[in-house]
N, CA and C of each residue as an Amber inpcrd file, in Angstrom:
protein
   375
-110.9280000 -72.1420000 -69.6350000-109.7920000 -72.0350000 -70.5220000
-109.9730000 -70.7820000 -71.3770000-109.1100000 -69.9250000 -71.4740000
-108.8680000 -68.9560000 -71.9610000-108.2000000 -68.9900000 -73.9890000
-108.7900000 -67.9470000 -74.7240000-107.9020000 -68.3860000 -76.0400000
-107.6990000 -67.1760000 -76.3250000-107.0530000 -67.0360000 -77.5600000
-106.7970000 -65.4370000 -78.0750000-107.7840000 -64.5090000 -78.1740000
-109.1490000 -64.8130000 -78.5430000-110.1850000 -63.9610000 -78.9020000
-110.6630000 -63.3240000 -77.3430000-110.4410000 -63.8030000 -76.5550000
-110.6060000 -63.8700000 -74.7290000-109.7970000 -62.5040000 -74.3090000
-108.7160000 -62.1300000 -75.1610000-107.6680000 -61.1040000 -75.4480000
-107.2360000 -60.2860000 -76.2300000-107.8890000 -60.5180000 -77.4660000
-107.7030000 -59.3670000 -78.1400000-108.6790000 -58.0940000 -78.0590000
-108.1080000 -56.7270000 -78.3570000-108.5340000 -56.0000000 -78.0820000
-109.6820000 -55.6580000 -79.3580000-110.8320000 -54.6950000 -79.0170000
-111.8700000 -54.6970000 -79.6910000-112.1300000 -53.7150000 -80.3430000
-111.6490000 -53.9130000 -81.9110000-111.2920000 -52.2000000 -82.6920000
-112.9580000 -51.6340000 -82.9960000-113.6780000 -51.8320000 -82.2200000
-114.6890000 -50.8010000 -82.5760000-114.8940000 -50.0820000 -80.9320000
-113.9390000 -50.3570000 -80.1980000-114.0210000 -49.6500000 -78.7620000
-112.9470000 -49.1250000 -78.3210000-112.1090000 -48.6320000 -79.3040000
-111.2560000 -48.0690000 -79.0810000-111.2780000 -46.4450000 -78.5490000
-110.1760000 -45.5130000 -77.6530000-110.5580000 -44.4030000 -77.4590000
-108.7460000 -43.5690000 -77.3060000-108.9670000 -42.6100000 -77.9370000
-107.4170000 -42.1170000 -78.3330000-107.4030000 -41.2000000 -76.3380000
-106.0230000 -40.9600000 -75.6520000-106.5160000 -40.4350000 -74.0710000
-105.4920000 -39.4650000 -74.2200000-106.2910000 -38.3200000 -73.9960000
-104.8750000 -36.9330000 -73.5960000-105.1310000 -37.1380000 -72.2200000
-104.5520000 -36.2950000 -71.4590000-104.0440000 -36.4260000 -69.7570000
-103.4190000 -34.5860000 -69.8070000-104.7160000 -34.3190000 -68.6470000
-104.3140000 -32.9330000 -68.1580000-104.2260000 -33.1810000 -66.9410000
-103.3780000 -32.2060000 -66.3940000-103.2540000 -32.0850000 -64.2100000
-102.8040000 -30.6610000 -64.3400000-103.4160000 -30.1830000 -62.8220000
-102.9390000 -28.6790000 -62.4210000-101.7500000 -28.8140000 -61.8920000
-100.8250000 -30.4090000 -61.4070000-100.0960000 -30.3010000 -60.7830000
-100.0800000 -30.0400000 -59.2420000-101.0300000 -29.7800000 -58.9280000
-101.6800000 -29.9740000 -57.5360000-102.5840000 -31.5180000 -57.1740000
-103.8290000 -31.1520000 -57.5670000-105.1330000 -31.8170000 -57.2030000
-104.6800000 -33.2920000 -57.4410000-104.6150000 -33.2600000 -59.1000000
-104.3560000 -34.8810000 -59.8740000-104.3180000 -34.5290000 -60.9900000
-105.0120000 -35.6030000 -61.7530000-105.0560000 -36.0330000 -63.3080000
-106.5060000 -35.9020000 -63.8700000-106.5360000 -35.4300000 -65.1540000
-107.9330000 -35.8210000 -65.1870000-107.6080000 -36.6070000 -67.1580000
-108.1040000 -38.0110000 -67.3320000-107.9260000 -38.1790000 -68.2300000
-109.1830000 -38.1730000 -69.3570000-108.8860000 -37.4510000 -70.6040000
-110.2270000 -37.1670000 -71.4200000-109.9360000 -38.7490000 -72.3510000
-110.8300000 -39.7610000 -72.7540000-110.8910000 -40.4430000 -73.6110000
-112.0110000 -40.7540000 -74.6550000-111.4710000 -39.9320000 -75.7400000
-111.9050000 -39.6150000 -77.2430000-112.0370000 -41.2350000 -77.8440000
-113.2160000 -41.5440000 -78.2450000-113.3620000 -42.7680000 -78.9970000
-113.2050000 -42.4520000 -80.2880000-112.8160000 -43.8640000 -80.6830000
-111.6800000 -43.5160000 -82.5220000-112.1230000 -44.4520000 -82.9000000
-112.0020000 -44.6260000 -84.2080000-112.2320000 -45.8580000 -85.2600000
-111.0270000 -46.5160000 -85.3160000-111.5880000 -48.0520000 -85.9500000
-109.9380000 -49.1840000 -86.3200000-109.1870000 -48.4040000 -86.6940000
-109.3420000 -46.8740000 -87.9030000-108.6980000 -46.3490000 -88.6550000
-108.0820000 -44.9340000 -88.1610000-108.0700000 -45.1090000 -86.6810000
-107.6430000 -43.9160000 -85.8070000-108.4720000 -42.7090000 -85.8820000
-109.3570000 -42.2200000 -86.9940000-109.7900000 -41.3210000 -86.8730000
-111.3200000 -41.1710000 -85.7700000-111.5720000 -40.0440000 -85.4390000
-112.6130000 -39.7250000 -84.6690000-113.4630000 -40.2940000 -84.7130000
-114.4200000 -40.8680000 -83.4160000-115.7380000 -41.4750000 -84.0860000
-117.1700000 -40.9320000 -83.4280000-117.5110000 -39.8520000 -83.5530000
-118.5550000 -39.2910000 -83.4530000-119.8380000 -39.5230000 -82.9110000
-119.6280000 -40.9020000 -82.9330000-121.3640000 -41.5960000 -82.8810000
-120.8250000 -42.0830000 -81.0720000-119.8860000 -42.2300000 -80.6940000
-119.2080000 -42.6610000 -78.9780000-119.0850000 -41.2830000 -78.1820000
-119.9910000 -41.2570000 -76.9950000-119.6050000 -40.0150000 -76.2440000
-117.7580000 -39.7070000 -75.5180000-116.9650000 -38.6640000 -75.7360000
-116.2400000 -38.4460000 -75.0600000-116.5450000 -38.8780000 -72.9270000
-115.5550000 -39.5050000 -72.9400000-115.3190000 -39.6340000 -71.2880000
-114.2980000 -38.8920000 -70.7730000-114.7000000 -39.0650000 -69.5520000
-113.8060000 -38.0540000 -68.4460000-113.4320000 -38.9050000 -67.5370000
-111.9110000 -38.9200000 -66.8960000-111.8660000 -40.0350000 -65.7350000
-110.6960000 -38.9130000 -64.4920000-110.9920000 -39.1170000 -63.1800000
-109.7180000 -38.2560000 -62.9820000-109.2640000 -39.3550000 -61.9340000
-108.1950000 -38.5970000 -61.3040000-107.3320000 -39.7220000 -60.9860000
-106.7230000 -38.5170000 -59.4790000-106.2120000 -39.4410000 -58.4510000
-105.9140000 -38.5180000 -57.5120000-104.7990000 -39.3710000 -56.3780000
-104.0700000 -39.2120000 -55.3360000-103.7890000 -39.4110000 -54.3780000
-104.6010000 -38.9950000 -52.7700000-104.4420000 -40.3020000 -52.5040000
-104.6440000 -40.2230000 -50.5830000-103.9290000 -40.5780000 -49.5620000
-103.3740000 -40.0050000 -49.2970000-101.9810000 -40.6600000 -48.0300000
-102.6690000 -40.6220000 -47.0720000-102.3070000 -42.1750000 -46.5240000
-102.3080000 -42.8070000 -45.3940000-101.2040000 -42.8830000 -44.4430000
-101.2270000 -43.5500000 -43.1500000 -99.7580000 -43.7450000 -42.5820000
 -99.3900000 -45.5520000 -43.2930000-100.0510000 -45.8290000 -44.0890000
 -99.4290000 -46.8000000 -44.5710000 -99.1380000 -46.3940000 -46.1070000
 -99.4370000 -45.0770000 -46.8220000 -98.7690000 -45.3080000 -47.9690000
-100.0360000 -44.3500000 -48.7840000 -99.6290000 -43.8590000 -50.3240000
-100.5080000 -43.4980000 -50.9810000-101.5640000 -44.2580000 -51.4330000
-102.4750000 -44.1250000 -51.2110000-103.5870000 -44.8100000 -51.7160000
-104.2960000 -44.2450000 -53.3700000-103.9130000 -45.2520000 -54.4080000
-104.8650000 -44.1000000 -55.6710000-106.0090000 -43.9870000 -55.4790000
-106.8860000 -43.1900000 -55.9790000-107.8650000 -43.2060000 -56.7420000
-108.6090000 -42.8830000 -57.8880000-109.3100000 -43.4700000 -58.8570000
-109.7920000 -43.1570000 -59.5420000-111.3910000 -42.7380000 -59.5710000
-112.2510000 -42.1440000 -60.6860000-113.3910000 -42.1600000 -60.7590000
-113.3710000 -41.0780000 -61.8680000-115.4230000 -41.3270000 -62.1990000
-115.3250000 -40.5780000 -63.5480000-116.4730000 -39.5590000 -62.8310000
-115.6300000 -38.6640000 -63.9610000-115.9670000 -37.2690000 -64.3670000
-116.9840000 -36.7010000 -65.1850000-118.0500000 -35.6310000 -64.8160000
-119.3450000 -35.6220000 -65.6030000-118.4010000 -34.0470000 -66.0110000
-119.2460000 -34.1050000 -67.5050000-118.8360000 -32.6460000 -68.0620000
-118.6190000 -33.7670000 -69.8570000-119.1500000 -32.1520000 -70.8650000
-119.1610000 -32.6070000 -72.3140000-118.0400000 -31.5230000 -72.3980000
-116.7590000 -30.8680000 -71.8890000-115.8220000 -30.4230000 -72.0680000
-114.6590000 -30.6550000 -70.6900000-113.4740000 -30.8600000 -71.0750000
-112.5290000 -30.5240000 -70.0160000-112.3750000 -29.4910000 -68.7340000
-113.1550000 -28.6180000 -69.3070000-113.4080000 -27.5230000 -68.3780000
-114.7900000 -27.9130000 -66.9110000-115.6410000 -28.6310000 -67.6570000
-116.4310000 -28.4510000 -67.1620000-116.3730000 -30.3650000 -66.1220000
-115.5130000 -31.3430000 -66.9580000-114.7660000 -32.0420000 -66.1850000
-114.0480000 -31.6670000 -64.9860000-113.4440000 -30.6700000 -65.2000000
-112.2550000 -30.3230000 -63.9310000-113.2830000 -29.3230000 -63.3200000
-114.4000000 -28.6930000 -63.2540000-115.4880000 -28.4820000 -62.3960000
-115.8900000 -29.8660000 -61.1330000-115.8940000 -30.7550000 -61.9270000
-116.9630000 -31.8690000 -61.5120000-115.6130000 -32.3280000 -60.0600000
-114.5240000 -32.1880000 -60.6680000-113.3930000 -33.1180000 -60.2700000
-113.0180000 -32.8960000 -58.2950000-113.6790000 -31.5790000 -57.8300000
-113.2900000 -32.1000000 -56.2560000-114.8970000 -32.6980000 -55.9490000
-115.9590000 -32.4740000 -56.3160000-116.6990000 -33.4270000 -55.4000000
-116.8890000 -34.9100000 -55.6190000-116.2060000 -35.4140000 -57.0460000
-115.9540000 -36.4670000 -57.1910000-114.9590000 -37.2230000 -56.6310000
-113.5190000 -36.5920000 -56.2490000-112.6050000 -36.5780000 -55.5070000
-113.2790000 -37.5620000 -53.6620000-114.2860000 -36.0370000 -53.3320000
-114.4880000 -36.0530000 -52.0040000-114.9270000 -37.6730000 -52.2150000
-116.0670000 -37.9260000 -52.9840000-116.9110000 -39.3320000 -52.8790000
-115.5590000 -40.3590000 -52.9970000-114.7380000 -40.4690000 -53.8850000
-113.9630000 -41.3000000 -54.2720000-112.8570000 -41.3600000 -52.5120000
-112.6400000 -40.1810000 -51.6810000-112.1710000 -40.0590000 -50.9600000
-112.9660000 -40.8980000 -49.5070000-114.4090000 -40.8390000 -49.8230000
-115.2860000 -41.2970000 -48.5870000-115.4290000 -42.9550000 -48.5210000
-115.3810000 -42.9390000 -50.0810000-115.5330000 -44.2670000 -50.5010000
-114.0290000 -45.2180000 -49.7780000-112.8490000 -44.5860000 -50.5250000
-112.0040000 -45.3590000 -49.7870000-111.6670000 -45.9170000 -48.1940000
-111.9480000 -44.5080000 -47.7240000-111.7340000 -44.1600000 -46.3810000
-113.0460000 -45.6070000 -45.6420000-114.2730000 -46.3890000 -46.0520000
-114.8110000 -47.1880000 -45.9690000-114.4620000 -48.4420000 -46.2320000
-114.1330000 -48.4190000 -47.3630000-113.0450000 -49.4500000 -47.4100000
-112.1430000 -50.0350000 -46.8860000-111.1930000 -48.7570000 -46.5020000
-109.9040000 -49.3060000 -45.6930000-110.6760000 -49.5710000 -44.0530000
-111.7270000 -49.0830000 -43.6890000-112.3190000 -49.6900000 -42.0820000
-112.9700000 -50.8490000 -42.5200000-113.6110000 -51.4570000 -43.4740000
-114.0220000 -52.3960000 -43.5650000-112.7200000 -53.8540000 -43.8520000
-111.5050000 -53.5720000 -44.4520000-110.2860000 -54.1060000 -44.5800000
-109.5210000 -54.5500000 -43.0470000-109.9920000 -53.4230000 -41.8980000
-109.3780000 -53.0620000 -40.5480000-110.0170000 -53.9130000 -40.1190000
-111.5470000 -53.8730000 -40.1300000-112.4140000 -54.9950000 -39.3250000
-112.1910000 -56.1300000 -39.8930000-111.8370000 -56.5850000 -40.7790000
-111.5320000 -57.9580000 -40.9590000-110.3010000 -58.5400000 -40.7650000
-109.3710000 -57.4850000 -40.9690000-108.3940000 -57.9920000 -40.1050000
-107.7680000 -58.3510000 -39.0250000-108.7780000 -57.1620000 -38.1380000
-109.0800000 -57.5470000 -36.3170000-109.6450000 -58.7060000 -36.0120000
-110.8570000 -59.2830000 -37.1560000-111.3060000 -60.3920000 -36.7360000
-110.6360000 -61.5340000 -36.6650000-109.5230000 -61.5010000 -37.6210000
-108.8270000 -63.1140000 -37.9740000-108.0570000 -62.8290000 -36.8890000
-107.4510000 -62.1320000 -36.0170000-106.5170000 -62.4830000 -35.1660000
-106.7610000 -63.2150000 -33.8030000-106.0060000 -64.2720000 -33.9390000
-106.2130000 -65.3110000 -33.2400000-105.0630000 -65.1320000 -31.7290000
-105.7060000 -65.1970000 -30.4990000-105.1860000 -64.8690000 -29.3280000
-104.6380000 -66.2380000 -28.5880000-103.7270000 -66.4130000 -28.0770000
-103.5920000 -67.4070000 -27.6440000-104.1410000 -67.6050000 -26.1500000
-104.5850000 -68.6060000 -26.0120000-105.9380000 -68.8580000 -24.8320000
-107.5460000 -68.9700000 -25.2540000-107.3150000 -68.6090000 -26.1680000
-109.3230000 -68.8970000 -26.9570000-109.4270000 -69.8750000 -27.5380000
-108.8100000 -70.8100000 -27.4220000-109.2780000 -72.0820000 -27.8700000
-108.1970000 -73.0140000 -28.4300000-108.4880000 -74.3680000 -29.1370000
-107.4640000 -75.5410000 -29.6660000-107.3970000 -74.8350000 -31.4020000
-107.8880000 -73.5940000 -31.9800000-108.0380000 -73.5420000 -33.2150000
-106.8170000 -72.8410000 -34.0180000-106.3300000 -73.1330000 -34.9150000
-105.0760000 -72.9240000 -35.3820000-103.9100000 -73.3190000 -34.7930000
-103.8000000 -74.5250000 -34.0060000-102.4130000 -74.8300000 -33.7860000
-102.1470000 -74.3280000 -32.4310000-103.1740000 -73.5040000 -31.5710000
-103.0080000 -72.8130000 -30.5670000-102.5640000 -73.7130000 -29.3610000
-103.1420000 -75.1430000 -29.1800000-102.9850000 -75.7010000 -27.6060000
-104.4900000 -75.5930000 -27.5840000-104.7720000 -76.5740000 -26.2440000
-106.2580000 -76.0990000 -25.4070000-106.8870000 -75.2370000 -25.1200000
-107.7520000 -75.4250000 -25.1570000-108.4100000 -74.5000000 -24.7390000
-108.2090000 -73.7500000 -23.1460000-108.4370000 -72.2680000 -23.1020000
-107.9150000 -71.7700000 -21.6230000-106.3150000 -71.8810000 -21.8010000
-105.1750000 -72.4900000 -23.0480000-104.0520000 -71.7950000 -22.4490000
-103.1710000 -72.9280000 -21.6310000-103.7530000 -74.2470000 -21.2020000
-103.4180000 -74.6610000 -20.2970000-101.9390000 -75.6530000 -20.7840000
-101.2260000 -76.2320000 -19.4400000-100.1430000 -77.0670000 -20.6440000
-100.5180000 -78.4130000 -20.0490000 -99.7860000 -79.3920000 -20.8920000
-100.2380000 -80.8830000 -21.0560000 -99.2950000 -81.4710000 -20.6000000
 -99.7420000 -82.3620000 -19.2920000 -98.4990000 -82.8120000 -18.6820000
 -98.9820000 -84.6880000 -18.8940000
């Protein structure tokens, strides 16, 4: 069972997010940690996250992942070989998604399982 405290958000982890893109590649989002009182909070390292597209023949696939660099500049350095991993990574994914979906398919003639009939296919006279 779930209650409010399960949901509210946690004002000492808060982080204010600008959002840069070349308009090509993707996104890369910087998130600045802030106090309850909005201002800066110094003592939380700045993060880097970027963000990208992968088309498939079934559709864009996102991705995300984070970004090493203590400036934006040096973020959007980091951002194609993080890309590539985030790109290898999926591309594993979606064959591991393929093989399991090859596995559940059920042929008719392999057996009495799911509603199929007998085994071999045969009919019942």
């Amino acid at each position: 069972m779930s209650n409010e405290a399960d949901n509210a958000m946690d004002p000492n982890g808060l982080f204010r997010e600008e959002n840069y893109t070349d308009q090509k590649m993707g996104a890369i989002r910087k998130l600045i940690p802030i106090t309850a009182d909005g201002s800066d909070d110094p003592g939380r390292p700045v993060a880097f996250l970027g963000s990208a597209q992968v088309m498939t023949p079934m559709g864009a696939i996102p991705l995300n992942f984070a970004l090493d660099g203590a400036t934006i500049g040096e973020a959007a350095e980091d951002f194609a070989g993080k890309a590539a991993i985030a790109v290898e990574e999926a591309g594993r994914e979606l064959e591991r998604m393929r093989r399991e979906q090859a596995s559940q398919i059920v042929m008719p003639g392999q057996g009495g399982q799911g509603g199929m009939g007998p085994a071999g296919g045969g009919i019942i006279t």
